[in-house]
C-alpha positions as CSV (number, residue, x, y, z in Angstrom):
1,X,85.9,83.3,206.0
2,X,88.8,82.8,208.0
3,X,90.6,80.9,205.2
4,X,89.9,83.9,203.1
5,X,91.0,86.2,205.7
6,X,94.6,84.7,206.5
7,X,94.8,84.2,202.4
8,X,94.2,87.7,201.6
9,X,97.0,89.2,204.2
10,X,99.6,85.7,203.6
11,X,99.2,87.3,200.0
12,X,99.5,91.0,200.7
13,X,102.6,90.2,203.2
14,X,104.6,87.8,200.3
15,X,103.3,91.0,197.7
16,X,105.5,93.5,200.2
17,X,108.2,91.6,201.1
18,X,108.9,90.1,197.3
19,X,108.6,93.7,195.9
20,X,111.2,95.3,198.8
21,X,113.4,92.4,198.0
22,X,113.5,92.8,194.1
23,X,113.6,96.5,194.7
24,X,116.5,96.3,196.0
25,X,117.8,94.0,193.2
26,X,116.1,96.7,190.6
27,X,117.5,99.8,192.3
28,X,121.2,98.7,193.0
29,X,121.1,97.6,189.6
30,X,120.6,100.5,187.8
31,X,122.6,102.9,190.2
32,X,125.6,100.5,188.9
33,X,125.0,100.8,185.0
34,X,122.8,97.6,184.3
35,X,119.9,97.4,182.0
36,X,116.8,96.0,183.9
37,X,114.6,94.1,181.1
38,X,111.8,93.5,183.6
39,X,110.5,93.6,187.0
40,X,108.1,91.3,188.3
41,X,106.2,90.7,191.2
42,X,104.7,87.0,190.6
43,X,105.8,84.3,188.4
44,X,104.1,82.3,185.8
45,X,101.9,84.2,182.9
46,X,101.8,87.8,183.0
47,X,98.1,89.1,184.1
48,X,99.1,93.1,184.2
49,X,102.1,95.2,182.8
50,X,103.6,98.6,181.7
51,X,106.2,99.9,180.0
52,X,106.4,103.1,178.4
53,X,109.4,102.2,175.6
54,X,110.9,98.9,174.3
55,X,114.1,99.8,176.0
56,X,112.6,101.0,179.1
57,X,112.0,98.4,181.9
58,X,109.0,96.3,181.8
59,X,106.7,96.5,184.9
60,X,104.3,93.3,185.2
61,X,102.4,91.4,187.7
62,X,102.8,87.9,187.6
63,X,99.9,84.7,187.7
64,X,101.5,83.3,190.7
65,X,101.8,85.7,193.5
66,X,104.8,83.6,195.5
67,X,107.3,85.3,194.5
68,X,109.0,87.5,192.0
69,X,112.4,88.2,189.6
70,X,114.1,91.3,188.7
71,X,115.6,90.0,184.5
72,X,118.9,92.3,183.8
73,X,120.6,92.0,180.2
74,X,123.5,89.0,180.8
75,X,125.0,87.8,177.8
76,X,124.9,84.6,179.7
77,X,121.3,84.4,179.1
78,X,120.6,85.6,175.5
79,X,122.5,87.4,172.6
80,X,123.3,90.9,173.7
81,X,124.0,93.8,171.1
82,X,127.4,95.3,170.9
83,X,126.0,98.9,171.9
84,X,124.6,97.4,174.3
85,X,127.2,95.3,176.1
86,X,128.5,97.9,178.6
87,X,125.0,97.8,180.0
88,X,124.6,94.0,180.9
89,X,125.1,92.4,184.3
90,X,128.3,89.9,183.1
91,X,130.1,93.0,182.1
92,X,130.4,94.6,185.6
93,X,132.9,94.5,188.2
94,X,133.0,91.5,191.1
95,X,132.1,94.5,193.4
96,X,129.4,95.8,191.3
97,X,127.8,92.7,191.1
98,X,128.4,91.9,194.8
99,X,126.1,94.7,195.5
100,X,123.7,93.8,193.0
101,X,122.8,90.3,194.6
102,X,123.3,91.8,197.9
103,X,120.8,94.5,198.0
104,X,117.6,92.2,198.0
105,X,118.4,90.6,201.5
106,X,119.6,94.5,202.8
107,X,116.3,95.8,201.2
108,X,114.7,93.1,203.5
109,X,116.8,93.9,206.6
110,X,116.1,97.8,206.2
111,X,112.0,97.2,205.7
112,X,112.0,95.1,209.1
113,X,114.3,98.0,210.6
114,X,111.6,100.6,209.5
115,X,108.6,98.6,210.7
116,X,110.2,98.1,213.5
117,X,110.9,102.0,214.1
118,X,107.2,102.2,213.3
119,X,105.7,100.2,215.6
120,X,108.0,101.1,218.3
121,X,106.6,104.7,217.9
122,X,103.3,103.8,218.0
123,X,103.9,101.9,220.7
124,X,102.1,98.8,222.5
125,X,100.4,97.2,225.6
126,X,102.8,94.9,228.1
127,X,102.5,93.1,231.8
128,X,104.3,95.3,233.9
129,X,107.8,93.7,235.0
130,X,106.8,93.0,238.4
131,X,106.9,89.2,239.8
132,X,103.9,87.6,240.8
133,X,105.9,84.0,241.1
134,X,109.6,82.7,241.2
135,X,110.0,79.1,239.8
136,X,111.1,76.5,242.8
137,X,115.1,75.4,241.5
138,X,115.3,78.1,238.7
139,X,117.9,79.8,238.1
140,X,115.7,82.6,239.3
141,X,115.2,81.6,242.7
142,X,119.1,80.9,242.9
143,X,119.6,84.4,242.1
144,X,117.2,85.5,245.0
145,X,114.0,87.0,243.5
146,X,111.3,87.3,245.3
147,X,107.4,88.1,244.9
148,X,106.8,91.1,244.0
149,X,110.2,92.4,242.8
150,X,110.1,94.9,240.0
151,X,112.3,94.9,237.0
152,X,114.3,98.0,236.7
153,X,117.4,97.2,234.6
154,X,118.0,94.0,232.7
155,X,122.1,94.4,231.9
156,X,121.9,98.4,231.9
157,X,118.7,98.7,230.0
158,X,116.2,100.5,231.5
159,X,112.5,98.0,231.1
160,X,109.3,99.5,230.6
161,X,107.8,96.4,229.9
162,X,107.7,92.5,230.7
163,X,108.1,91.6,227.2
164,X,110.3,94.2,226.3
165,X,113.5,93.0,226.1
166,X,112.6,89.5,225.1
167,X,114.9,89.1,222.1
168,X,117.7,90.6,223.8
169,X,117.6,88.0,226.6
170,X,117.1,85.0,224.5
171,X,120.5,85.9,222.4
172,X,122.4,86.1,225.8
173,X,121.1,83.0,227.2
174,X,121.6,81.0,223.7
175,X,124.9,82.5,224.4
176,X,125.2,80.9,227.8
177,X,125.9,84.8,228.9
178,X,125.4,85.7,232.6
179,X,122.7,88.3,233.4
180,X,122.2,91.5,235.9
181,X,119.2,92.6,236.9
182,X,118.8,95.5,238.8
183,X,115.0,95.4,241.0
184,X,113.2,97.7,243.1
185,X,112.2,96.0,246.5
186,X,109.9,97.6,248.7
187,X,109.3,101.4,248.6
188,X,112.7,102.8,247.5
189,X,115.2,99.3,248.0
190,X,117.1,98.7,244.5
191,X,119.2,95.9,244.6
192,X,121.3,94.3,242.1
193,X,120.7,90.5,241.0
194,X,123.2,88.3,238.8
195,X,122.1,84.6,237.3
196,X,126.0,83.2,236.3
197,X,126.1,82.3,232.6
198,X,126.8,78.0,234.2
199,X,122.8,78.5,234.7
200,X,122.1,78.4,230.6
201,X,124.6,75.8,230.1
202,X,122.5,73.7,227.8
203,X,119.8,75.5,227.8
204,X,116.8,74.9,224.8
205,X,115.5,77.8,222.4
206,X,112.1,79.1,224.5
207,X,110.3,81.6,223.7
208,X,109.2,82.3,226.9
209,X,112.6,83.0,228.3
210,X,111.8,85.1,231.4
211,X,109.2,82.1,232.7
212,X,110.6,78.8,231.3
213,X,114.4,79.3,231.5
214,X,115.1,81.7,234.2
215,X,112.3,80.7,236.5
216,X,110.2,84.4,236.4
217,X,106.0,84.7,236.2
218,X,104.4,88.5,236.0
219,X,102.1,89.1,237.7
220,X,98.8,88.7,236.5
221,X,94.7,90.0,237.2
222,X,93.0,86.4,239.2
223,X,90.0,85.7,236.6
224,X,87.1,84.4,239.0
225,X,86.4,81.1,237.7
226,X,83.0,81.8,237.1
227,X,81.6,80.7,233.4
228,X,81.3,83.4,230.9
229,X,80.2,81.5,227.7
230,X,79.2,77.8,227.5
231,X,80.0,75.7,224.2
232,X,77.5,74.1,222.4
233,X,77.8,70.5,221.7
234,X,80.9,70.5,224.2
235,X,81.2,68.4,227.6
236,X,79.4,71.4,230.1
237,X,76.8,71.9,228.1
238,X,75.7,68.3,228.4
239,X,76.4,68.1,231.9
240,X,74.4,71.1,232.5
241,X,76.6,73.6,233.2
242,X,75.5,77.4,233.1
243,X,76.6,80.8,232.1
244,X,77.1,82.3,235.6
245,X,77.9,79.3,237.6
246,X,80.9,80.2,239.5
247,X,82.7,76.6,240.2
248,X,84.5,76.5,244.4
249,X,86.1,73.1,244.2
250,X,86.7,70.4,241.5
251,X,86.6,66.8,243.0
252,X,86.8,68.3,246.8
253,X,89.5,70.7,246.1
254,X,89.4,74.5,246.0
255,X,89.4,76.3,242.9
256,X,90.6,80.0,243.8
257,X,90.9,81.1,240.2
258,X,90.3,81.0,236.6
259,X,93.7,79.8,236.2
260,X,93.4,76.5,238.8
261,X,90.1,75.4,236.9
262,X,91.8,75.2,233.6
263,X,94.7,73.3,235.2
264,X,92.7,70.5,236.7
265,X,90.4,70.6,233.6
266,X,93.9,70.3,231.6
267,X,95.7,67.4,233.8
268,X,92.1,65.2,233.8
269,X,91.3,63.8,230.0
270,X,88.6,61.2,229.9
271,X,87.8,61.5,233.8
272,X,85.0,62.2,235.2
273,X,85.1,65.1,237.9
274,X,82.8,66.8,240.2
275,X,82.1,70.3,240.5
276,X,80.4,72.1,243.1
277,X,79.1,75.2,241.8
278,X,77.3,78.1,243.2
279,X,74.1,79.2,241.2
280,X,71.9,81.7,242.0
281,X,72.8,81.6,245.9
282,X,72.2,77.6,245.4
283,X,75.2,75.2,245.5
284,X,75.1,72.2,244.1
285,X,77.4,69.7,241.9
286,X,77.7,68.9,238.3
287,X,79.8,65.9,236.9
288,X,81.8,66.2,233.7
289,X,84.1,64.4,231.7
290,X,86.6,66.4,230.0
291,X,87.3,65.9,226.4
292,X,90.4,65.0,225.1
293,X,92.7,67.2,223.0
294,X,96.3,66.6,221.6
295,X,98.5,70.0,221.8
296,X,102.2,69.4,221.1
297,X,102.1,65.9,221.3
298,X,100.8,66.0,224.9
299,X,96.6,65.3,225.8
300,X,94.6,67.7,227.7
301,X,91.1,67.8,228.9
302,X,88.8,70.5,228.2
303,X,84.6,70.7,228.7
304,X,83.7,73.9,226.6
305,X,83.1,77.0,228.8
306,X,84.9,80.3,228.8
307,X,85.6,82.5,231.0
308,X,84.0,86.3,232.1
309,X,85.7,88.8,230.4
310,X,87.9,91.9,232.2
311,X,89.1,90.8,235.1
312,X,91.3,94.1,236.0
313,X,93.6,93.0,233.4
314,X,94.1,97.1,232.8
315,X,95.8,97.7,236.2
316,X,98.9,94.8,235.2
317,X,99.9,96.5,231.8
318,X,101.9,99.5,230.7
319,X,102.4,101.3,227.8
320,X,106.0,100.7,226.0
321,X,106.8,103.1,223.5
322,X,110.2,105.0,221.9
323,X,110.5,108.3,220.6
324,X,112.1,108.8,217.3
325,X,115.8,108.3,217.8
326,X,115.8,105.6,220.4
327,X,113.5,104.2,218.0
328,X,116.1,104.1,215.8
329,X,118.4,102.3,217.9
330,X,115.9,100.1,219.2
331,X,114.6,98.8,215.2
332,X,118.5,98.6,214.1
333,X,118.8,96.9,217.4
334,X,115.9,94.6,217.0
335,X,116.5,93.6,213.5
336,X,120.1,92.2,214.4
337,X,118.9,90.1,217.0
338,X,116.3,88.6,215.1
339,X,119.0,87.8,212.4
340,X,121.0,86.7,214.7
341,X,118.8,84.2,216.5
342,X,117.0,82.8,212.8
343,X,121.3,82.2,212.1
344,X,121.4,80.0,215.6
345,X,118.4,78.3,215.3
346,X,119.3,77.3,211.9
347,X,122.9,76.1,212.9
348,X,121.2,74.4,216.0
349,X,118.7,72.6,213.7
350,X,121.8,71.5,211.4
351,X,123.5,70.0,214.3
352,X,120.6,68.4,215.7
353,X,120.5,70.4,218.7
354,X,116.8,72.3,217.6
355,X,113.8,70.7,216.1
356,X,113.1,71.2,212.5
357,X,109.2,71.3,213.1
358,X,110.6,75.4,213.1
359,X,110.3,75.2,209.7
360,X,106.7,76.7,209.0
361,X,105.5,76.4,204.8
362,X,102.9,78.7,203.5
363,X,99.9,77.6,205.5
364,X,101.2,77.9,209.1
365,X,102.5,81.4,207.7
366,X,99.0,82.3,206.2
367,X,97.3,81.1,209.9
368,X,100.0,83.3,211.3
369,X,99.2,86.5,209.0
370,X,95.7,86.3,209.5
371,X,96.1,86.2,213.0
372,X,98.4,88.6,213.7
373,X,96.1,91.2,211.6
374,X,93.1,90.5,213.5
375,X,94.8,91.1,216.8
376,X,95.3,95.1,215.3
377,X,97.7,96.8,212.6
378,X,100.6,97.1,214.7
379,X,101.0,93.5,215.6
380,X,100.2,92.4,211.7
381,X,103.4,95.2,211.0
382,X,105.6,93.2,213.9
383,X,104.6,89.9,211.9
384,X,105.9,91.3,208.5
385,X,109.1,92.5,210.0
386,X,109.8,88.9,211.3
387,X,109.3,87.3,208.1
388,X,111.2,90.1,206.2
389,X,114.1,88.9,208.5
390,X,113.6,85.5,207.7
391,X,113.4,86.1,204.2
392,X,116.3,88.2,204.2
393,X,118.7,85.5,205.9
394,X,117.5,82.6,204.0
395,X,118.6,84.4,201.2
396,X,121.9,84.7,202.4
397,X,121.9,80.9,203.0
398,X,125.6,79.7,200.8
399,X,122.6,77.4,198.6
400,X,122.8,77.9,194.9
401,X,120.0,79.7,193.3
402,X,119.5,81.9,196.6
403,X,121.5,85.3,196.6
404,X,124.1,83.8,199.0
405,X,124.6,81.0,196.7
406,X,125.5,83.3,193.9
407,X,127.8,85.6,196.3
408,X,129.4,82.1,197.0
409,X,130.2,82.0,193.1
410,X,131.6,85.3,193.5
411,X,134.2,84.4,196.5
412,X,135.5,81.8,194.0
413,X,135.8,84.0,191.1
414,X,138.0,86.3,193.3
415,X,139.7,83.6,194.6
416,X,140.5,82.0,191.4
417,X,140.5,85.3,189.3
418,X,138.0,84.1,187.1
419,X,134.4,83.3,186.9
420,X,132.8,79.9,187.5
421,X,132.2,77.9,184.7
422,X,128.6,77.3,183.1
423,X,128.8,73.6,183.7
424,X,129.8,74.6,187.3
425,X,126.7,76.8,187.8
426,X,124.1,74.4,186.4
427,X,125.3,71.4,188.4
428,X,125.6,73.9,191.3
429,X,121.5,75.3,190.0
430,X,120.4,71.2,190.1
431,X,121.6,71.2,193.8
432,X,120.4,74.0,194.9
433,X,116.7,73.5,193.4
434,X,116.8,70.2,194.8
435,X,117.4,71.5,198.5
436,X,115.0,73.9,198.2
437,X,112.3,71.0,197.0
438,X,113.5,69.5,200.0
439,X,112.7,72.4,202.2
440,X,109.6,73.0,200.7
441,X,108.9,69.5,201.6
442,X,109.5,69.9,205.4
443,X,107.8,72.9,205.6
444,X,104.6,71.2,204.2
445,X,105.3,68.4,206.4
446,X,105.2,70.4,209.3
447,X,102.2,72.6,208.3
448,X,99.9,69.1,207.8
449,X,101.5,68.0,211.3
450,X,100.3,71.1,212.8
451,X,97.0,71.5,211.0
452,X,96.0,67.9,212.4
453,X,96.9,69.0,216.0
């Protein structure tokens, strides 16, 4: 059922973002005098389509749902009548046609700017932006953070949220740009705290920005390490371990949390450790032997249990929203970032300086869209306007047979002052479909990787 489930919504997200994206083709097109012979969402045969007159625009739904095509009269691509001429897509201006290709990727861009306005009216859970922990050597702790500091301003921006500016920080560290925050100390104490730019000098693409490259951890609810859920088949169940059993120290040391049992589960694959575990008033000791699991090339133990759930996980989090002109500012806002980052990270990945397992192919994206719908509408939403980004600058990309390789025919033709030649455009159309097979090719590559992790 899962497969089902992340196949259905991989399918519904590639059926919105390929019909924005032609839109945009279809809807420029005509606004600038072209003939639109049909619109497709789907390649292969034709399963569904309407059209009310032969010389109206056929509608149709293609076999294969990856994709999709917008076909405009070219006398390039077929014999055109003479009444019809001033009508096909050849015949235009460079500007005209300039807009044409152009509008697919801006159809793109504006959908992830509206979903973004969307869900940032709607609104969403975060950890508030207080410090439980500042990182030993970080650039953090240089600065002078301390426990307990509250975020108030990160550069001038006012933070509501832990996560909430997450985007914003990774384009000024990738940018080696200094930061200011501005924290509350104590009752009423605001002070003003600066991490130079010579701190991200070299710094790696994380995510995680706030913990793993400036040095900051929120604070979070202690989980009791006391078992909620037990595993069958898995490594507690066979040592006897029960639902309940609240486990004080692993091999003689303390366990004050849910947090320290996982990390000395994590650092002890394949060894045997005691537990002494409190039962129903009754201590006693239970010896397990993790299992063994690879995640991101590295082995960790794990025996099978879960943990209680709640915790007072309610009292860390906030609700971040924007009303409907800052929401505005914050999707346009949003939106550029995003592009902005997919543009480094591809430039980084050219260079050698970022890993290529980036590249995700359909079944990481699939695993992705299921998820992110089961966790609730708005984060499936946040997921579509990612990968509308994506899609839109990919399409950019100067490769021929994507929009930005056509636009790239266009610079020539007005550099030149005429077009590129036929035998130009299909050597440039074998190069371009070969990169693309070669993409493809990583992207599977990477989702097998990943799927045998």
């Amino acid at each position: 059922m899962s497969v089902v489930t992340n196949l259905g919504f991989f399918l519904l997200a590639v059926a919105v973002l390929v019909s924005f994206h032609e839109f945009g083709h279809f809807i420029v097109a005509r606004w600038m005098g072209v003939r639109v012979l049909k619109f497709s969402v789907g390649f292969g045969r034709t399963v569904w389509r309407w059209q009310t007159d032969p010389d109206k625009t056929e509608y149709a739904i293609g076999l294969v749902p990856l994709g999709g095509y917008v076909q405009m009269l070219d006398e390039r691509e077929g014999e055109v009548e003479p009444s019809q001429r001033h009508l096909a897509f050849n015949r235009k201006s460079l500007v005209r046609r300039s807009a044409i290709v152009l509008a697919g990727p801006a159809a793109n861009l504006l959908l992830a700017v509206c979903l973004y306005w969307v869900t940032g009216l709607i609104g969403g859970s975060d950890l508030a932006p207080i410090v439980k922990t500042v990182v030993p050597g970080s650039p953090a702790a240089a600065a002078g953070f301390r426990e307990s500091d509250r975020i108030v301003l990160i550069d001038g921006r006012a933070v509501q949220g832990w996560s909430q500016h997450r985007l914003y920080l990774l384009n000024q560290v990738s940018r080696e740009r200094a930061l200011h925050f501005d924290v509350e100390r104590g009752e009423s104490q605001l002070i003003r705290l600066t991490i130079p730019a010579v701190a991200f000098e070299g710094a790696s693409f994380e995510p995680s920005v706030l913990a793993r490259t400036v040095g900051l951890i929120p604070r979070l609810p202690v989980l009791p390490a006391a078992v909620g859920a037990v595993l069958e088949g898995g490594p507690a169940e066979r040592s006897g371990l029960q639902v309940n059993d609240l486990v004080q120290k692993i091999d003689g040391k303390a366990i004050e949390g849910w947090g320290d049992l996982v990390n000395v589960v994590g650092a002890n694959p394949e060894r045997e450790l005691s537990f002494r575990v409190l039962r129903a008033g009754e201590t006693l000791t239970v010896r397990i032997t993790p299992e063994s699991t690879r995640i991101e090339d590295k082995l960790i133990g794990r025996i099978g249990i879960q943990s209680r759930p709640g915790g007072g996980l309610a009292d860390h989090l906030v609700q971040v929203r924007y009303g409907p002109v800052a929401g505005v500012t914050h999707a346009v806002e949003t939106t550029w970032l995003m592009s902005s980052l997919t543009v480094r990270l591809l430039a980084d990945m050219l260079v050698g300086k970022a890993s290529t397992e980036s590249i995700s192919g359909p079944v990481s994206i699939a695993r992705y869209a299921g998820q992110s719908a089961k966790l609730g509408p708005v984060q499936f939403l946040l997921f579509l306007a990612v990968l509308s980004v994506s899609l839109g600058v990919l399409n950019l990309l100067p490769i021929p047979v994507l929009d930005g390789g056509h636009l790239v025919y266009f610079l020539v033709e007005a550099i030149q002052g005429k077009p590129v030649s036929q035998r130009v455009m299909q050597w440039g159309q074998q190069l371009g479909i070969g990169i693309i097979i070669l993409l493809m090719a990583l992207a599977f590559y990477n989702d097998i990787l990943s799927l045998l992790r």
